[in-house]
MIDOVEX-337101 format. One record per atom (N, C-alpha, C): residue number from 1; residue in three letters; atom name; x, y, z negated. Coordinates in steps of 0.2 Angstrom, whole numbers, plus 2048, in hexadecimal, padded with zeros to 3 digits. Atoms other than C-alpha are relative to their C-alpha. Layout:
<rs>
<marpa=NUM, vexpa=ala, lumba=CA, x=X, y=Y, z=Z>
...
</rs>
This chain:
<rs>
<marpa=1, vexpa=unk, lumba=N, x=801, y=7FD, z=806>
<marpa=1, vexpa=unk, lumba=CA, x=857, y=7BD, z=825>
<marpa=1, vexpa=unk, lumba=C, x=7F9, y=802, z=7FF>
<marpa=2, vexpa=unk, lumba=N, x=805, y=7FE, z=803>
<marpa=2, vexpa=unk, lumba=CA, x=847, y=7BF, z=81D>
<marpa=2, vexpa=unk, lumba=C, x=7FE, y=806, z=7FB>
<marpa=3, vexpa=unk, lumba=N, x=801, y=7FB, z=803>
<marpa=3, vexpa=unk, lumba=CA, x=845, y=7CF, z=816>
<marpa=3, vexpa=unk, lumba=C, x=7F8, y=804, z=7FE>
<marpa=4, vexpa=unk, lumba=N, x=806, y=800, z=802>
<marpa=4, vexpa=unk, lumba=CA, x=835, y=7D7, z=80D>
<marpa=4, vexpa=unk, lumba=C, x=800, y=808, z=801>
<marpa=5, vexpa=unk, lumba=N, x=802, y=7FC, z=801>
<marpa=5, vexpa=unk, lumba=CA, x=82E, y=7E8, z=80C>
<marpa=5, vexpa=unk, lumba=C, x=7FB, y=801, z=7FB>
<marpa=6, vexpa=unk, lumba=N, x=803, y=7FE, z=807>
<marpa=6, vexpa=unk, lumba=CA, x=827, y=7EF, z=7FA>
<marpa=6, vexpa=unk, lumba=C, x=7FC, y=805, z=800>
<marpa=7, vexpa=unk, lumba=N, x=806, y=7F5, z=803>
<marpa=7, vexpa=unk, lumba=CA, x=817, y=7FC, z=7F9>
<marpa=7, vexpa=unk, lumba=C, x=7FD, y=801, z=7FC>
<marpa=8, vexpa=unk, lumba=N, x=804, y=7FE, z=807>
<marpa=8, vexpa=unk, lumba=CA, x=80F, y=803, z=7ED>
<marpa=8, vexpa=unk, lumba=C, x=7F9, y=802, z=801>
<marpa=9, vexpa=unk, lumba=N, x=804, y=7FC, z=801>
<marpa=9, vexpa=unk, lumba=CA, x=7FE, y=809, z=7EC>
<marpa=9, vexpa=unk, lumba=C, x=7FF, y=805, z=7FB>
<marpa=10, vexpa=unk, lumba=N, x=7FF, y=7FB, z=805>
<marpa=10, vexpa=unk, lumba=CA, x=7FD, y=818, z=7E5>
<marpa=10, vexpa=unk, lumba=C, x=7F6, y=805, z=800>
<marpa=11, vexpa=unk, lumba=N, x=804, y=7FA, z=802>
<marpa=11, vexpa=unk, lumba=CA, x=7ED, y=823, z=7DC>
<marpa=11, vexpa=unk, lumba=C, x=800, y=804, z=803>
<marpa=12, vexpa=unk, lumba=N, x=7FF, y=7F9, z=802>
<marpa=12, vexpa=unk, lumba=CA, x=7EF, y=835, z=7E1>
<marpa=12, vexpa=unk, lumba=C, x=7FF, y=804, z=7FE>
<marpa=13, vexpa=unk, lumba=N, x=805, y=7FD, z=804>
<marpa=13, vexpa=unk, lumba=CA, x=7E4, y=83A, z=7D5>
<marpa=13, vexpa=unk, lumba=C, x=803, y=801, z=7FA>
<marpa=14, vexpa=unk, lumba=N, x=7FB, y=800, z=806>
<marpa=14, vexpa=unk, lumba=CA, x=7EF, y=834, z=7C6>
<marpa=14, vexpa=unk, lumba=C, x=806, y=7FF, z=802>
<marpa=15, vexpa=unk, lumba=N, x=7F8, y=7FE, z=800>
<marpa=15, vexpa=unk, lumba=CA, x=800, y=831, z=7D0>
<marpa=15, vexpa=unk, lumba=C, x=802, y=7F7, z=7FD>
<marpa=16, vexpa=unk, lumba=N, x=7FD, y=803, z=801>
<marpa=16, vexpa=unk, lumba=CA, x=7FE, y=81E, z=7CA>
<marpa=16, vexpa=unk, lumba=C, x=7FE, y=7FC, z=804>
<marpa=17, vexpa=unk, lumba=N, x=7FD, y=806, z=7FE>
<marpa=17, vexpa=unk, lumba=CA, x=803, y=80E, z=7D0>
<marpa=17, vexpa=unk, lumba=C, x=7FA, y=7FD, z=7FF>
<marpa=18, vexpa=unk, lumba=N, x=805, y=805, z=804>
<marpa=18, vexpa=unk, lumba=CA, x=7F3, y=804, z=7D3>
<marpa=18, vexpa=unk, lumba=C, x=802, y=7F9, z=801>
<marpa=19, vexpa=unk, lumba=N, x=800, y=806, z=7FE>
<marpa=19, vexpa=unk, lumba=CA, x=7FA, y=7F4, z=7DE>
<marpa=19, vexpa=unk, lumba=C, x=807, y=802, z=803>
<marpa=20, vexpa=unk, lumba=N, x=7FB, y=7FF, z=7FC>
<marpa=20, vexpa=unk, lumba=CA, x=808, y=7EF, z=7E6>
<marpa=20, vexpa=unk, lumba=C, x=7FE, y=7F8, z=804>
<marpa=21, vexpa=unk, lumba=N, x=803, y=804, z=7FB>
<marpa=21, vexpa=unk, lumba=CA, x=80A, y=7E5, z=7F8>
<marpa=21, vexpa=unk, lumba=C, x=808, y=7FD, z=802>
<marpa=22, vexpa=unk, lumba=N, x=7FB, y=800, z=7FC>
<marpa=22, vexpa=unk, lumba=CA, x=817, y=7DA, z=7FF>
<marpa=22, vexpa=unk, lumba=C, x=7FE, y=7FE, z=807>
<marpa=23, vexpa=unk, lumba=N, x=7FF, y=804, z=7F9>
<marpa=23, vexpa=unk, lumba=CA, x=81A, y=7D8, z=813>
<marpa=23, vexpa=unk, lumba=C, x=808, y=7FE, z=800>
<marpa=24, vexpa=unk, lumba=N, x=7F7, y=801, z=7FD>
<marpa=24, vexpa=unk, lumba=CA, x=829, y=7D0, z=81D>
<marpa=24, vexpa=unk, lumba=C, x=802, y=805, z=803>
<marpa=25, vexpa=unk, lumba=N, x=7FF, y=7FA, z=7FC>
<marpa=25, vexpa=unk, lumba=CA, x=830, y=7DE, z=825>
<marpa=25, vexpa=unk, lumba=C, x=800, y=7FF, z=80A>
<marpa=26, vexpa=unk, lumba=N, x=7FF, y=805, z=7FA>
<marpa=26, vexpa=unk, lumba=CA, x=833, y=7D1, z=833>
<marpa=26, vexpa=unk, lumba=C, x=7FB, y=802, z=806>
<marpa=27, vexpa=unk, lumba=N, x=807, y=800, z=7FD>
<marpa=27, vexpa=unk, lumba=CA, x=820, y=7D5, z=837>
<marpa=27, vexpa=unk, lumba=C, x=7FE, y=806, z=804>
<marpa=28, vexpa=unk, lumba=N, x=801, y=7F8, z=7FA>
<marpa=28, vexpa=unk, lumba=CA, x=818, y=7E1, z=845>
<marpa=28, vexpa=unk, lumba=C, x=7FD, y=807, z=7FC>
<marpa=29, vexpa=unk, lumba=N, x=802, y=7FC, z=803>
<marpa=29, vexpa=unk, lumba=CA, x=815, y=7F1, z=83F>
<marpa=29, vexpa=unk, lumba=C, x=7F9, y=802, z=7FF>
<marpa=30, vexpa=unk, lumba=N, x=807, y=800, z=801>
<marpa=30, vexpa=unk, lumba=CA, x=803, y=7F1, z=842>
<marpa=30, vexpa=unk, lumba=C, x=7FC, y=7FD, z=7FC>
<marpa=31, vexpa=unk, lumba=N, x=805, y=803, z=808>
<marpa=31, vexpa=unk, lumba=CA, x=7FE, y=7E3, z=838>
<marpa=31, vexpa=unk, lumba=C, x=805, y=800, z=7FB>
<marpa=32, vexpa=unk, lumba=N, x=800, y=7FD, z=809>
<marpa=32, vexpa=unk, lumba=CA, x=807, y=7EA, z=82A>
<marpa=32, vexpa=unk, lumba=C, x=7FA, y=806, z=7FF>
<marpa=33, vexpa=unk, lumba=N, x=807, y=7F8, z=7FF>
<marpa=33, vexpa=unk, lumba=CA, x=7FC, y=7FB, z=830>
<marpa=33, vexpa=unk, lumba=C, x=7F9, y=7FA, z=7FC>
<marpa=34, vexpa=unk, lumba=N, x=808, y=806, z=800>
<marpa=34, vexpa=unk, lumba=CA, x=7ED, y=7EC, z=830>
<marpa=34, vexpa=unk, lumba=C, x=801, y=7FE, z=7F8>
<marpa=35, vexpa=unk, lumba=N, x=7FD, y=800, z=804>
<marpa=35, vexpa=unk, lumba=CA, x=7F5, y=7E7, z=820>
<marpa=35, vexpa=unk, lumba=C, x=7FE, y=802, z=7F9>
<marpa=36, vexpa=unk, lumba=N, x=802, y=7FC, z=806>
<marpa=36, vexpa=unk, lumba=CA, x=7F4, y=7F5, z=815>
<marpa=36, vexpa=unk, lumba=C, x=7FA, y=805, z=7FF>
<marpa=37, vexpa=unk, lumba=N, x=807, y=7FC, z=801>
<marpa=37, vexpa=unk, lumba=CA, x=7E3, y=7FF, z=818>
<marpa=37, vexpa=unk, lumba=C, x=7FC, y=7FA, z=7FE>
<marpa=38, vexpa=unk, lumba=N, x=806, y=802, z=805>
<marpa=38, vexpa=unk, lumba=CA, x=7DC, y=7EE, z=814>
<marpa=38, vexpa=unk, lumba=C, x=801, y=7FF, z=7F7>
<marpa=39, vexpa=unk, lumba=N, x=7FF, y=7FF, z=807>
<marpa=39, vexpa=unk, lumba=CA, x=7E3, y=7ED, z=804>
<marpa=39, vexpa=unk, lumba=C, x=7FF, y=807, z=7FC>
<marpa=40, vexpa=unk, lumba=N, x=803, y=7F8, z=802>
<marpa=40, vexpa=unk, lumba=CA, x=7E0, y=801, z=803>
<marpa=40, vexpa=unk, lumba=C, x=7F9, y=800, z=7FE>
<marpa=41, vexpa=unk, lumba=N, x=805, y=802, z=802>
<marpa=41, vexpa=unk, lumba=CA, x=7CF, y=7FB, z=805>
<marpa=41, vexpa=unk, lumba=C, x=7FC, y=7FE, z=7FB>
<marpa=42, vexpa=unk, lumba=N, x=801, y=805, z=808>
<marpa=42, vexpa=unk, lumba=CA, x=7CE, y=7ED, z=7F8>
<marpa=42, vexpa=unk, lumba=C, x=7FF, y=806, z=7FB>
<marpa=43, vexpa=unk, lumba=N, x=7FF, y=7FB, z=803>
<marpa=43, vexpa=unk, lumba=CA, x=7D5, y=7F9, z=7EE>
<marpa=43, vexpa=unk, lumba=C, x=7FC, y=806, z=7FD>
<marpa=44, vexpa=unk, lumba=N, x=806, y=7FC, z=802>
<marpa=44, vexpa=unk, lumba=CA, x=7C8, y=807, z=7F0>
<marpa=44, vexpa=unk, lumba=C, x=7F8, y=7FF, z=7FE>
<marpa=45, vexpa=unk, lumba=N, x=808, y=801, z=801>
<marpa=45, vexpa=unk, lumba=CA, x=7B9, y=7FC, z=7ED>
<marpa=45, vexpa=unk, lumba=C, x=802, y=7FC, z=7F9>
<marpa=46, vexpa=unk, lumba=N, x=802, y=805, z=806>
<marpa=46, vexpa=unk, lumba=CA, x=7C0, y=7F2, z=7DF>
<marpa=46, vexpa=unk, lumba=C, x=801, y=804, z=7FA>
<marpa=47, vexpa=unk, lumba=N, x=7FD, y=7FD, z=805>
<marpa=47, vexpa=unk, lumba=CA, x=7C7, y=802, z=7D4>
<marpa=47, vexpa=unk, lumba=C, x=7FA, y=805, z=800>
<marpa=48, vexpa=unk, lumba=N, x=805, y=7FD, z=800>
<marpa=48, vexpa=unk, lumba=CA, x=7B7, y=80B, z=7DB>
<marpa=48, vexpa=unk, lumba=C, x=801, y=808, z=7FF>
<marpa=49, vexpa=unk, lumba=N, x=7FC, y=7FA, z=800>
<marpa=49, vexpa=unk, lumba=CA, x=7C2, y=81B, z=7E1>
<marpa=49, vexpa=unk, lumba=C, x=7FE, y=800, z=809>
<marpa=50, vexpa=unk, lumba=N, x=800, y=7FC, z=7F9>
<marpa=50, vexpa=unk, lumba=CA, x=7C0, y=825, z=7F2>
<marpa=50, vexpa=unk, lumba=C, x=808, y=7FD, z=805>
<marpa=51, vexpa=unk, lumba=N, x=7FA, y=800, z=7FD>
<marpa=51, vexpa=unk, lumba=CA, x=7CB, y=81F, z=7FE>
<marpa=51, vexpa=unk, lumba=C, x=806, y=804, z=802>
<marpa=52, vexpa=unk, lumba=N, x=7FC, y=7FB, z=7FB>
<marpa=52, vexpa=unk, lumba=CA, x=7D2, y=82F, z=804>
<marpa=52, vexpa=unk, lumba=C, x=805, y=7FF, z=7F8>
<marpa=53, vexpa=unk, lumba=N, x=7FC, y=7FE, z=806>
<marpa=53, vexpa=unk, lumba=CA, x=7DA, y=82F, z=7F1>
<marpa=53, vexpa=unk, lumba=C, x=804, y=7F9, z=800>
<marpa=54, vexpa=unk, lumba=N, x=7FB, y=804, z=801>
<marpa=54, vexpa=unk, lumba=CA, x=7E6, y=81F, z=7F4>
<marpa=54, vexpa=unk, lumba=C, x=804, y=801, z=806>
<marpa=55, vexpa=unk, lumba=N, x=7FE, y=803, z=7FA>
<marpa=55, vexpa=unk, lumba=CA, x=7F3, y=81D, z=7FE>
<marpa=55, vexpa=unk, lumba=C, x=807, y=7FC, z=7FF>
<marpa=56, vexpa=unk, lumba=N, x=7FB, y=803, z=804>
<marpa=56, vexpa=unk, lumba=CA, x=804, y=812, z=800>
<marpa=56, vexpa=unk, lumba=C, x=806, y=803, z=801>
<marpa=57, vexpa=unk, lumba=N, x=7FA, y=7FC, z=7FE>
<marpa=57, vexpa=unk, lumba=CA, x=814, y=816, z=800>
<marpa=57, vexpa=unk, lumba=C, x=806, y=7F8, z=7FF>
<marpa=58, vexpa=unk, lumba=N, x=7FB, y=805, z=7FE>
<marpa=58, vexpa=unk, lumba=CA, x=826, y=809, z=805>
<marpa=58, vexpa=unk, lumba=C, x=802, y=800, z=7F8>
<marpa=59, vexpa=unk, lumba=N, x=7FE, y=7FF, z=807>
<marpa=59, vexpa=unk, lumba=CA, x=82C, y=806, z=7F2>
<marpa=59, vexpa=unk, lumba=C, x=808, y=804, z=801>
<marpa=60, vexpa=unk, lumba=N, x=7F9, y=800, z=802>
<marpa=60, vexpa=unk, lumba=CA, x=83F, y=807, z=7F6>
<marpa=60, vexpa=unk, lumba=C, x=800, y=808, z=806>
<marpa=61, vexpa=unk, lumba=N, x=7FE, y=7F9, z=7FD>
<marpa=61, vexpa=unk, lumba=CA, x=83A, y=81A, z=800>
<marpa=61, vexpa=unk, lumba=C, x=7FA, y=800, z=7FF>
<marpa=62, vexpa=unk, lumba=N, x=806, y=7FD, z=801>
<marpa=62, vexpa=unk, lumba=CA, x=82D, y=821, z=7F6>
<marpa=62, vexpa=unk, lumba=C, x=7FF, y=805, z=803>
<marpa=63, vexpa=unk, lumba=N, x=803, y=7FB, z=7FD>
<marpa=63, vexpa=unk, lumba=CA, x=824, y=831, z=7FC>
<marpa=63, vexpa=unk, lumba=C, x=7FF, y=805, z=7FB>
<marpa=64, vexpa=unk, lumba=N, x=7FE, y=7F9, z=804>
<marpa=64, vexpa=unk, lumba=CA, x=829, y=841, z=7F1>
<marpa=64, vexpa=unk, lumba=C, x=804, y=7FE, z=7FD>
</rs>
């Protein structure tokens, strides 16, 4: 069974949704880790926002 895991990049600044990422969940946990700081990355160079203010979170177990 091929199953996916869904995350959100989230703002914390405004609380929104800037991207979202799929992996296989099949995959090692590291390189998801590897994964999602680069698209955390991307994300803070291409929206030209401080890194420390994104982070992800699992879609189907959000964080608060």
């Amino acid at each position: 069974m091929n199953t996916k895991t869904y995350y959100e990049f989230v703002n914390s600044q405004t609380g929104n949704v800037i991207a979202h990422l799929t992996l296989a969940s099949a995959s090692d946990k590291k390189d998801h880790k590897k994964k999602l700081e680069a698209k955390k990355v991307h994300l803070a160079t291409t929206h030209k926002l401080n890194l420390n203010l994104i982070y992800w979170q699992d879609k189907d177990h959000p964080i608060g």
